[in-house]
N, C-alpha and C positions, 0 to 999 in steps of 0.2 A: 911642230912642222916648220920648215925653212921656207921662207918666199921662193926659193926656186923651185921647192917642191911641190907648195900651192900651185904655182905656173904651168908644172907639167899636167899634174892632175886636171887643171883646168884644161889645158890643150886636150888633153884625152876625152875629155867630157861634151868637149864643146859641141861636137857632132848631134847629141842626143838633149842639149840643152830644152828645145823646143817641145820634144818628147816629156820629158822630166816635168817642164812646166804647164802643159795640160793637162798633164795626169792629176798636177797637184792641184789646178785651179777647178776642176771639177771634180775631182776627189772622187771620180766611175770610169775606169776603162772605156765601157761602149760610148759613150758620150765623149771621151777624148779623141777615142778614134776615128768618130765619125768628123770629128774638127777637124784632123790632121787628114784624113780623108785614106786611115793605114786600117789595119786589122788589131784587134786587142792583144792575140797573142804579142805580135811584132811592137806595139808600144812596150807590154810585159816586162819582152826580154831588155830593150831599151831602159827602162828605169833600171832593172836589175845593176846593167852593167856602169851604170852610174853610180849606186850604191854600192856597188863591188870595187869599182875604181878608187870611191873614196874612200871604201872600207868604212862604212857607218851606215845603217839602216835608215832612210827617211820617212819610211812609211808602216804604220800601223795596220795591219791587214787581218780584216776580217772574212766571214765566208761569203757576206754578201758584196760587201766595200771596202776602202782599202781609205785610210786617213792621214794627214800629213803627223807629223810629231815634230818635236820643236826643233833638231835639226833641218829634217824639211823644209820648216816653217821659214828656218835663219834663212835655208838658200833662195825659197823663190820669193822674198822679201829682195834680196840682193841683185836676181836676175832681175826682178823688176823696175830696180832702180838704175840697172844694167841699160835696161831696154829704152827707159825714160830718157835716162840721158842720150842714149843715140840718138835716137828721134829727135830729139830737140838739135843735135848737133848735124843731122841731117839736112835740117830746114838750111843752115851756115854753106856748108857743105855745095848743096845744090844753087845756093841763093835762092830761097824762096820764103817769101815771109813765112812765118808761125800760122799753120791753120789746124783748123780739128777742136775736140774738146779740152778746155782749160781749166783746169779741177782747182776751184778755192775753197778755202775751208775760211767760216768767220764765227762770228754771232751776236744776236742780240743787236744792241746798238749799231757796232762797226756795222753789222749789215743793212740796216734800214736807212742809214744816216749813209754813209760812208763809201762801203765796198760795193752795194748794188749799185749807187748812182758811177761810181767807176767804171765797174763792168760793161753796161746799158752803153756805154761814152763810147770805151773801147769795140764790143762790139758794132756800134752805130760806122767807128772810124772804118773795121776790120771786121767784114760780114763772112768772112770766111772761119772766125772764129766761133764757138761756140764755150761759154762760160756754162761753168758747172759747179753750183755754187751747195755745200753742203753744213752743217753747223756743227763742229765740234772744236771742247775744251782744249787748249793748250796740249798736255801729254799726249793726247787719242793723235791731235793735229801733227804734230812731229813725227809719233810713229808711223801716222799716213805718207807724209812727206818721203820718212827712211825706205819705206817699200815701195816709191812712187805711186802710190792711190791718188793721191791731189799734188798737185804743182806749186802752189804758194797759201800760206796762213797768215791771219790776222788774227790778233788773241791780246789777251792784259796780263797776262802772267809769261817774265822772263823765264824761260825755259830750256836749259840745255840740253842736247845731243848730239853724239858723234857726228861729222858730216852735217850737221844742219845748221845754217844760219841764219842769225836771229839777231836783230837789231831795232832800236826806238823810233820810234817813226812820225810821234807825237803825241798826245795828250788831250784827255777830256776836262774838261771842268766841270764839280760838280757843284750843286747848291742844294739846300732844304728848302721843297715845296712845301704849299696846301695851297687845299680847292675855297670856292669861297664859302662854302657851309663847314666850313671849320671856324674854331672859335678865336684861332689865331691871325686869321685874316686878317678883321677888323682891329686885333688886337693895336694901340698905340705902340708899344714897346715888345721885344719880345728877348728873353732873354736865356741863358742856359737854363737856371733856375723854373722858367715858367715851363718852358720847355719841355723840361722832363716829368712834368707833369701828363704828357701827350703821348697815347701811342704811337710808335713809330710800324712804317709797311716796310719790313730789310727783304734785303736780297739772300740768295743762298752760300754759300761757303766756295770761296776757287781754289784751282788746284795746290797752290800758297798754303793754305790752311789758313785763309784771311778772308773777311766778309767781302764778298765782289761788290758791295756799295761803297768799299773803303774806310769803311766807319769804323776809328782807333778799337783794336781789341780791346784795350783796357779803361773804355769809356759804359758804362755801364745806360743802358736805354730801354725803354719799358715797347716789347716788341707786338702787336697787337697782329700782324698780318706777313706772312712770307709769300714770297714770289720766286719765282725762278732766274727770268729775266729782268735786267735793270729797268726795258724800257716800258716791261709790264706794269709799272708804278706810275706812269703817267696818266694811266686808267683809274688807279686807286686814288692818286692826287686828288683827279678833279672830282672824287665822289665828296669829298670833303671830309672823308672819315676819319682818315691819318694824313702822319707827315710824311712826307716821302723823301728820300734821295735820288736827285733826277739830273742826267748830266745836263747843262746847262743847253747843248743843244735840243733835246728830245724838248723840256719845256719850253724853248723858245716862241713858238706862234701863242701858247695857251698865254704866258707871261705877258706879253705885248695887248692880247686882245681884255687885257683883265680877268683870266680866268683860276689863274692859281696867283699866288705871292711869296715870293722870293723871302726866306725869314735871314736874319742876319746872323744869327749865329750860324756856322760855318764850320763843323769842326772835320771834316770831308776834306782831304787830300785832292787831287788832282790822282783820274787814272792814265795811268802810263798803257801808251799802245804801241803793240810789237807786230812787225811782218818777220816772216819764218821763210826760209826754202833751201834747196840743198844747195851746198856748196858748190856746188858745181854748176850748179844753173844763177846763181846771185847775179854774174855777169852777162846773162842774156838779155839780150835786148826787150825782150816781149816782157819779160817777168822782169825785167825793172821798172818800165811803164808802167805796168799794174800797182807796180810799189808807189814809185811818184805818184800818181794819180789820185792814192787814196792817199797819202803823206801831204799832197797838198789840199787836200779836200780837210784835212784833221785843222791845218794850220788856218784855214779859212772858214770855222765853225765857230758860230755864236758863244762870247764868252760873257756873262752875265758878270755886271762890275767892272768889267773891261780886263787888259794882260795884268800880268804881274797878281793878281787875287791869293792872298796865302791865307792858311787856315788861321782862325784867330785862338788864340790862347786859351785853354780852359779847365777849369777844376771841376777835378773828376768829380760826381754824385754819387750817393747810393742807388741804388736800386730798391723800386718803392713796390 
């Protein structure tokens, strides 16, 4: 199909977009209708001549309900990002600051450390705002993005898609903990060697197909305790059981007050952290704030050993 031809069909549609899009977001006539405040036949006929115009079926119909199918699914993904952008280009439009709900997607660390003390700021500056803060992985977060569900993400995995932009925005530093009823604590020296003597508490697998603690695939570590969350190892740290992988911020008060110790072996990367939002919106003002905000919140978190920390060199071991 030719872009002039998309154009028309679009024009032809446009009338009934509204229709098309309640039917689908509630996937039951009576209940769409009563939104729109029309009768179910008259939505009906309305989908029909949308599906006729484009000449493709969007909906899966059965004798009680009726369901989108993945054409369907393509278009009110697109009106919704349709509708996002206007609204945001409205607020330009009219001159009126950004207000209403503001959908971020984070997790884990980024949100305890990072994105909630942003939000809280913003909100405090801008009461007419309301933050909406949800937790999901990189891919789930983009596809939100594509259908306008949330407004901007924070995530550690670069991730492409069409329309979404995705850029570095800073970096965590990580280190190996333990609590002080570990044996490494007191240890004098502590070295790879001894080291892999010692269970370690890892993280789960991100969308990379790379351990979200960072820790080289091709290092081999005797793994005693999984977690979901990085920052859920702060808990395990300080039982004193294992070693943990903890970004240098999350242990920072336990470290200072003497409660865990920082081992020197290091062989943990630095996590890279990424903000996400459509193209289209990258240059809004409100959703740049929010970027800066947590971008400088990253550059001004506790880096244990100070900048510049690179991993130190190491020979791989077996697995014991």
């Amino acid at each position: 199909m030719s872009v002039d031809d998309a154009a028309k069909k679009l024009e032809r549609i446009w009338p009934w977009i509204p229709a098309f899009r309640a039917v689908a977001e509630t996937e039951h006539l009576p209940t769409a209708a009563q939104r729109l405040c029309v009768s179910p036949s008259a939505l009906s006929r309305s989908v029909k001549l949308v599906e006729e115009t484009l000449g493709e079926e969007l909906f899966v119909r059965g004798s009680r309900r009726i369901t989108l199918n993945r054409a369907g699914q393509r278009l009110l993904e697109a009106i919704r990002r349709s509708v996002t952008s206007l609204e945001h280009a409205m607020h330009g439009v009219l001159d009126h600051e950004f207000s209403g709900s503001f959908r971020v997607a984070s997790l884990g660390v980024l949100t305890d450390y990072f994105v909630l003390p942003a939000l809280l700021e913003v909100q405090k500056a801008r009461p007419v705002v309301v933050p909406c803060m949800v937790t999901l992985p990189s891919k789930e977060a983009n596809r939100q993005l594509a259908s306008g569900q949330i407004e901007v993400a924070f995530y550690y995995d670069a991730t492409s898609m069409p329309g979404i932009e995705c850029r570095r925005i800073g970096s965590l530093q990580n280190s190996l903990y333990c609590g002080r009823a570990h044996p490494l604590f007191h240890a004098r020296s502590v070295t790879l060697a001894s080291l892999a003597d010692h269970a370690l508490s890892v993280a789960g697998i991100g969308d990379r197909g790379t351990p979200m603690d960072g820790w080289p695939v091709d290092l081999a570590r005797k793994v005693g305790f999984q977690i979901t969350m990085l920052s859920t190892n702060l808990r395990v740290a300080l039982s004193g059981r294992f070693v943990c992988v903890l970004p240098d911020v999350v242990a920072d008060t336990d470290l200072r007050a003497g409660r865990l110790r920082r081992l020197p072996p290091t062989p943990v990367p630095d996590t890279e952290v990424f903000a996400a939002c459509r193209a289209e919106d990258a240059q809004s003002s409100f959703t740049a704030d929010v970027i800066a905000r947590v971008e400088r919140a990253l550059a001004a978190a506790p880096r244990a050993g100070g900048e510049g920390k690179r991993p130190v060199a190491l020979k791989k071991t077996r697995r014991r």
